[in-house]
N, C-alpha and C positions, 0 to 999 in steps of 0.2 A: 527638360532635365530628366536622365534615366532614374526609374523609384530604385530603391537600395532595398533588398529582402535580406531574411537570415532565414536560417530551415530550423526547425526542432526536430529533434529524434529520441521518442520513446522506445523502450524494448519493455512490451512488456510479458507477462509468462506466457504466452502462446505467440505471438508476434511483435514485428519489431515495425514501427511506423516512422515514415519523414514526412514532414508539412514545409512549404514556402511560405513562409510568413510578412505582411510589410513591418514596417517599425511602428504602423500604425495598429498593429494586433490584426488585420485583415490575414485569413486563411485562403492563401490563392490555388490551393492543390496539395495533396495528401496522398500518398501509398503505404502500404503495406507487403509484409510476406512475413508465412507462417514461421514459425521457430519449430525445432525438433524438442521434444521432451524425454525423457530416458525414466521412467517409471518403473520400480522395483519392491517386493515385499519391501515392510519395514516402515514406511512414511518417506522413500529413497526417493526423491527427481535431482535428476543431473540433466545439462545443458550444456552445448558444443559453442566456445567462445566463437572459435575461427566462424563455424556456422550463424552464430549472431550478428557478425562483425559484416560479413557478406551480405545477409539481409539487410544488413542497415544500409547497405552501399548500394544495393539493387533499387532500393526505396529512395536512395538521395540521389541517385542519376534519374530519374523517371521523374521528380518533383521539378529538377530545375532543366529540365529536357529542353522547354518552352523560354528560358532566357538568357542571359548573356551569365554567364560565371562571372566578369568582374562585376554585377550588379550584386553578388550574393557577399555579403562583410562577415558574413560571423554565421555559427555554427554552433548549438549549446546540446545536449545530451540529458536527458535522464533516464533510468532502469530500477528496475526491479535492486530490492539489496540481499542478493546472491552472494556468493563467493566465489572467485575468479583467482588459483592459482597458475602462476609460470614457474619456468626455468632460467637458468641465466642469460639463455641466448632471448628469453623472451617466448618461449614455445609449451606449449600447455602440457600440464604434468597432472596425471587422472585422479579421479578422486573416486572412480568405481571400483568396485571387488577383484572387476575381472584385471585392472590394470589399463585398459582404454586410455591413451593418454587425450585422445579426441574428448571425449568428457572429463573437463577442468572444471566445471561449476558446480555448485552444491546451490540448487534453487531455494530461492527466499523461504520457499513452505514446506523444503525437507525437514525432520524431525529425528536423523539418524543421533543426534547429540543429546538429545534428551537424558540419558545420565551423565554427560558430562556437564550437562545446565545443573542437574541436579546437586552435582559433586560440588561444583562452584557456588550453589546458592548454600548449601552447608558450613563455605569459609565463613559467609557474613562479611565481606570484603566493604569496604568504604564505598568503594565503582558503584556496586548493587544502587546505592540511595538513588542514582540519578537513572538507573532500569526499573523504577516502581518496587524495587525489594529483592526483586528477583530478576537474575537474567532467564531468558528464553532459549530455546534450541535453535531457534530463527536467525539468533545474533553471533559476530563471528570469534568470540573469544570458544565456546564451545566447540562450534567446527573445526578450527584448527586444533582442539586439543584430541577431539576425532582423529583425525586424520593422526595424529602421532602417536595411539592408543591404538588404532586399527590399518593403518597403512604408513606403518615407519619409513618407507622407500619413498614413497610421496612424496610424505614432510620433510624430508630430509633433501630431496631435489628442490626443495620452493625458492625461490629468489624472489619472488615478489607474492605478496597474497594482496587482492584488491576486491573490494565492494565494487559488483559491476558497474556501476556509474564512473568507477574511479580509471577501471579498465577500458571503458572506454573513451576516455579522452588522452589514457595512455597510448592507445593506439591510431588515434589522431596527429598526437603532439609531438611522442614518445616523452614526454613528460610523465616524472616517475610522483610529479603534487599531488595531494588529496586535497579533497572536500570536507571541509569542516562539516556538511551534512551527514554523508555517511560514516565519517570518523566520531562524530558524540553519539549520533542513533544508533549504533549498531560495532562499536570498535571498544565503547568505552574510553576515547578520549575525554578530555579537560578542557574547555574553549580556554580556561586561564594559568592549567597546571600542567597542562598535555598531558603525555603516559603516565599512569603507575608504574612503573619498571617491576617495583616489589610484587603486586599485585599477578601481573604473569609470570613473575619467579614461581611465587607462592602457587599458584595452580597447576604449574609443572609445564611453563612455556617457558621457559628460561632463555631456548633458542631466541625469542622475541622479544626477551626483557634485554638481552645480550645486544642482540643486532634490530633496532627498532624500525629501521632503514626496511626490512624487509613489511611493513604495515603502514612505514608513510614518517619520514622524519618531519621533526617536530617543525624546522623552519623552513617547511614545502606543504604546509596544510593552510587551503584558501577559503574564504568566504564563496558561496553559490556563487557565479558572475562573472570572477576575477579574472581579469584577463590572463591565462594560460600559457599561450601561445599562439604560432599558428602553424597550420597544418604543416606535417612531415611531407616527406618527399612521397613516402610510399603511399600517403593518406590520398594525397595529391591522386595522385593515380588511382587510388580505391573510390572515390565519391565522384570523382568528375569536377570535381572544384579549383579554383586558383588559389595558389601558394601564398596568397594573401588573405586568404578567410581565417579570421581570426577565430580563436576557442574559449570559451567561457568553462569555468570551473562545474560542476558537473551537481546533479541533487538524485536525491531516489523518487520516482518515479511518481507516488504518492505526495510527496511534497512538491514535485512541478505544478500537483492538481489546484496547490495551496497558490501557488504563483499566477495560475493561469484562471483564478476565479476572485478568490482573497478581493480584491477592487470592483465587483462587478457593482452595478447601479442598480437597486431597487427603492421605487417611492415608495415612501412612507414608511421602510426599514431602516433600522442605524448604520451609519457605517464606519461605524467602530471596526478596528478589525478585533482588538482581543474582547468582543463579543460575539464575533462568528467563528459558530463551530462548523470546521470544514470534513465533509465524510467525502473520501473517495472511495467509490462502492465497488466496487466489479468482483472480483472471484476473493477477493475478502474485504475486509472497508480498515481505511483508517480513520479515526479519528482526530483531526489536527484542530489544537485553541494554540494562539499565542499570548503573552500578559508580560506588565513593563515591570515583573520582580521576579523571582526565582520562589515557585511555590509547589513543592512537593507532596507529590499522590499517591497511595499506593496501588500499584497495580497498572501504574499508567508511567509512561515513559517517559524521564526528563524529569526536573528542567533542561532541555539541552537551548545552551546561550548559542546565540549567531548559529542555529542550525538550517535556518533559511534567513533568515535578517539580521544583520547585525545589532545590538541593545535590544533584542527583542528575546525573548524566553519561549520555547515551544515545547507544550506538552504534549505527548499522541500515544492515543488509545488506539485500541482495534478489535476487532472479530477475524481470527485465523480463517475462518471458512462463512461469506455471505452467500453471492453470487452460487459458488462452489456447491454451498449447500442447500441451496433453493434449486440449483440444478438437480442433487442428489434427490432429494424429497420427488422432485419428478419423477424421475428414471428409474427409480426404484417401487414407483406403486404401479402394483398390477393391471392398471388400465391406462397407463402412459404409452403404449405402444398406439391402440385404440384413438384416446385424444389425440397423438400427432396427426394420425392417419385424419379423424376429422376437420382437426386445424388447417390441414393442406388444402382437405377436400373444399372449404370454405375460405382459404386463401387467405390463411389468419399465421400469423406468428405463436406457438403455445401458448407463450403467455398472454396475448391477447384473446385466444380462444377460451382459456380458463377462466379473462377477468369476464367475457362477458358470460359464461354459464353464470357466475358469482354475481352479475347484474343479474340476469332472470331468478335465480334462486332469491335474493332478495324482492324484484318487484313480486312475485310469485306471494310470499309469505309478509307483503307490506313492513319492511321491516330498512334498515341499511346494511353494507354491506359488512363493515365493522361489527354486526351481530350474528352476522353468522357462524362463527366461531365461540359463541357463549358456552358451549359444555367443550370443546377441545384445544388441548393445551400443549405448549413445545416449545422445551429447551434447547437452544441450538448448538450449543458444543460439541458435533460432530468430529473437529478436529483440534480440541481444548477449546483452553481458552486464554487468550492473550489478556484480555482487558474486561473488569476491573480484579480479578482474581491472581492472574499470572498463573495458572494453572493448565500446563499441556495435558494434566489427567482427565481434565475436566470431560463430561461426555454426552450426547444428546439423550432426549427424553419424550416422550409425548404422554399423555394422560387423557382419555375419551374415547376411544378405539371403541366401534362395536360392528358386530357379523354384520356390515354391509361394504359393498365393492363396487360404485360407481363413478361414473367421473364426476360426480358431484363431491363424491368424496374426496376426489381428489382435489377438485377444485377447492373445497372449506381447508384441507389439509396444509396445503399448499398457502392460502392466506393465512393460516394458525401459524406456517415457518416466517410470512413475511413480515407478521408482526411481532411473532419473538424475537425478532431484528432488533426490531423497534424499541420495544421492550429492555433490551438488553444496552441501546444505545442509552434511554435513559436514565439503568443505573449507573454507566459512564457518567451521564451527564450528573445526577446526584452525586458523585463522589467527587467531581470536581467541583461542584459549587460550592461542596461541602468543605474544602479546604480552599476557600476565595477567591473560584474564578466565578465569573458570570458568562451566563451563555445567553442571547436572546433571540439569536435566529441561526436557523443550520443552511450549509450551503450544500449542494451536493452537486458531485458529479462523477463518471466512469458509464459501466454500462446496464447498472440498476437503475441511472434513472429513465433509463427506457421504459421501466415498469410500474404504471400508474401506480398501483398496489404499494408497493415501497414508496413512492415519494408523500402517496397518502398516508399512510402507514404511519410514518415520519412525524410528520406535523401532528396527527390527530392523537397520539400518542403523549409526544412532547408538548402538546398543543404552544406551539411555537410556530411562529411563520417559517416554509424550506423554499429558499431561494433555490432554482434551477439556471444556470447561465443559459442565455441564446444562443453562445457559440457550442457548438456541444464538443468540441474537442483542446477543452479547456487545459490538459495534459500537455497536449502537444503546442499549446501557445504558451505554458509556462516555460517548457524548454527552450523555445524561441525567446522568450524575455530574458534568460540567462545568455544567449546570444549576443541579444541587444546589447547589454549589460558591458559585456567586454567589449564593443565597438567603445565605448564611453563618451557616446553620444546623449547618453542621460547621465543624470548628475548621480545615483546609487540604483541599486536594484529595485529600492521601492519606488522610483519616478518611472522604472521602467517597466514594471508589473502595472502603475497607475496607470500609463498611457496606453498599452497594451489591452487595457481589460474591457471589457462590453459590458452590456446589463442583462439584467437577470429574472426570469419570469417567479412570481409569487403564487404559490399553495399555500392558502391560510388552512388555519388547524379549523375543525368543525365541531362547536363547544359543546353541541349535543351526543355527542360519544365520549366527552372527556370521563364521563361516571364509570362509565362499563368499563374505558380501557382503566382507570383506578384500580377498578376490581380486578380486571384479568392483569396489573402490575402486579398483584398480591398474591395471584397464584402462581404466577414468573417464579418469586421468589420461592414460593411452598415448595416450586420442584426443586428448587437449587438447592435448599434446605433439607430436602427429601435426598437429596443425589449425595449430598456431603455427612448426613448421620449413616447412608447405607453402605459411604464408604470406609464410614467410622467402625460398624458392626463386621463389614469382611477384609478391613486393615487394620487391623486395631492401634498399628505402632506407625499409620501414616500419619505424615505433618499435619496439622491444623490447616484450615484455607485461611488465605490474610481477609477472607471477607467477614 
């Protein structure tokens, strides 16, 4: 009997990946290819849909190269949550200065809206409650008020505006449904009430409180999963697949992470799930709990109901810049040129050439590695801060700097960013307990946990146990579960995330650092405390932080 596969397909900000999956969660083959980015003063990245749409297609002919297409049933998608405008014929309509209609996307970590977040967090709107207090520049009620504040020609071409994830199963199906995922994260819908209509009147989208059709009608928005459709004719022809692969309703990117781990098996840990906290780490980290009541945080996103499970609540925090800014912290110290050159020379990946200077420097001085960072300290708000403040002003910091320049420095520096990580995840995690979740173990995955430092970091911090999955491509098996899903071969999305899922390797926390990192919790705060009176003395009429 031939086995049945489905494929996943992530996009995420630099590439777009497809996996052949069984329905057994086994990953039989995986490609890639790069994406283009369009980087501009300001905090501007835009993104070429058509361009995204092609790599996804180069990476799904190449995965199933090796089998038969009628063996392949279904096909599930997640991405990054961008924004993805057309035209009425369905053809990209620019969102750049120059008028480029080839860049339609305004990428997840543009910031070009940051006054119009701002303008909107002024109304004090009802929506707000369920964005932690505040919307974000990230989110797309702001962007589109961009674009019709800054490029009226644009907005006024739009026929469809989509959360990448939603676009691309529009161009699958040509199904115009959404995802209840990217529709509560990131739209401001209602899993019970749908739109505000008032709400985008009141902000000056009227065009969208008028004609809602153009963000996703109310009785065309699906549960993650739900079976869609199946493939268009054109899609047909773009993947290599039969007209009979069916499509699963679509998530962001960061929540496939939650699908494609959420189950993994670790002894001697709960598996509870709304006790694990799920961190997708890479070039920023989200924070994803789920809980079986509606519990409001501030600073932290949600409740959003059925934004990956149906009767299930999900809250999610984040850090705008992780990955990103541990990259930054590299590239930017004066002997990072130097360590690459040696990391090579020694056939070490940087970060592994950094952790082991940071083992010598510790056996050297009999000490761990967690102490060598005792006198330096760093706020990592480089690009705000999403969670638990909602603050894009927000900005990095270090404290310890003195006249020396080695790569040891750079090495301690560099662990000082990876555990302001850390740091910063736990006063996440404080502010959520604090208003009735429980967290007892963290799960992680992306492409921090390549970096022993971070996954230690993690635990010894929270001193919590961090589950790491064995499969390490746990993104691209959530996508695939959503696949599964609409085959309805399982009985709901959670039978088939369960069946799906592997187990998971254990980092216990080390109780013997728990004192010091206390301490260095308390100087976390000094700076942030430090960062918001000095912004008090050279703003004097800025808002209050909701911390």
């Amino acid at each position: 009997m031939a086995t049945s596969f489905v494929v996943g397909v992530d996009v995420g900000s630099r590439s777009a990946r497809a996996a052949l999956v069984t329905l057994r969660g086994n990953l039989v083959r995986k490609a890639d290819r790069p994406l283009e980015v369009r980087e501009q003063k300001g905090e501007i990245f835009e993104q070429n849909a058509d361009q995204i749409w092609n790599a996804i297609c180069e990476c799904v002919r190449e995965v199933v190269s090796s089998v038969s297409v009628d063996d392949i049933k279904g096909i599930g998608f997640d991405a990054t949550c961008s924004l993805a405008i057309v035209d009425v014929e369905g053809r990209p309509v620019s969102v750049s200065a120059d008028g480029d209609d080839r860049f339609n996307v305004i990428m997840w970590c543009d910031h070009r809206a940051r006054d119009e977040a701002e303008l909107i967090n002024r109304g004090g709107y009802q929506v707000l409650r369920r964005v932690g207090g505040r919307i974000s520049p990230e989110m797309e009620p702001p962007r589109l008020l961009w674009l019709k504040r800054h490029m009226p020609h644009s907005f006024q071409r739009i026929k469809h505006a989509f959360d990448l994830p939603d676009y691309l199963t529009y161009r699958a199906t040509g199904s115009l449904s959404r995802s209840l995922c990217s529709l509560t994260c990131k739209w401001t819908y209602d899993a019970q009430k749908g739109w505000d209509k008032a709400f985008w009147r009141e902000i000056g989208l009227e065009e969208i409180a008028d004609n809602p059709e153009i963000i996703g009608k109310q009785n065309e928005v699906r549960y993650p999963g739900d079976f869609l459709g199946t493939l268009s004719k054109n899609a047909v022809k773009d993947l290599g697949l039969s007209s009979q692969t069916k499509v699963g309703a679509s998530v962001i990117d960061a929540h496939a992470g939650v699908l494609g781990m959420l189950g993994a098996f670790a002894k001697g840990v709960s598996s509870e799930p709304t006790t694990r906290l799920c961190l997708i780490a890479g070039t920023s980290t989200c924070h994803m709990l789920l809980s079986k009541k509606e519990i409001f945080v501030n600073g932290v996103w949600g409740p959003y109901e059925g934004a990956i499970f149906p009767n299930l609540y999900l809250a999610e925090a984040g850090q705008s810049a992780s990955g990103m800014f541990l990259d930054h912290l590299l590239m930017t110290h004066s002997r990072y040129n130097e360590a690459l050159e040696n990391s090579k020379r020694f056939g070490l990946h940087i970060v592994e050439f950094v952790t082991q200077i940071l083992e010598n420097m510790a056996s050297s001085n009999r000490c761990s590695v967690d102490e060598l960072t005792k006198d330096l300290h760093v706020y990592p708000d480089y690009h705000g801060n999403r969670s638990p403040l909602a603050d894009p002003n927000m900005r990095g910091m270090i404290s310890g700097l003195e006249l020396s320049n080695t790569e040891e420095d750079l090495a301690i520096l560099f662990l000082a960013g990876v555990q302001a990580l850390a740091y910063q995840t736990k006063q996440i995690v404080d502010q959520l307990e604090k208003q009735g979740h429980r967290v007892e173990s963290l799960l992680l995955c992306g492409g921090l946990i390549n970096n022993p430092l971070y996954v230690a970091a993690h635990a010894n911090v929270l001193q919590r146990p961090v589950l790491v999955p064995d499969e390490n491509e746990v993104v691209l098996i959530g996508a695939a579960v959503l696949a599964a899903r609409a085959l309805g071969c399982f009985q709901d999305l959670w039978e088939s995330m369960r069946e799906m899922s592997g187990r998971a390797t254990i980092r216990w926390p080390d109780q013997a650092v728990a004192e010091l990192h206390s301490r260095r919790y308390k100087a976390f705060l000094i700076l942030l405390d430090c960062q918001l009176a000095i912004r008090k003395v050279m703003n004097p009429i800025e808002r209050a932080s909701a911390y």
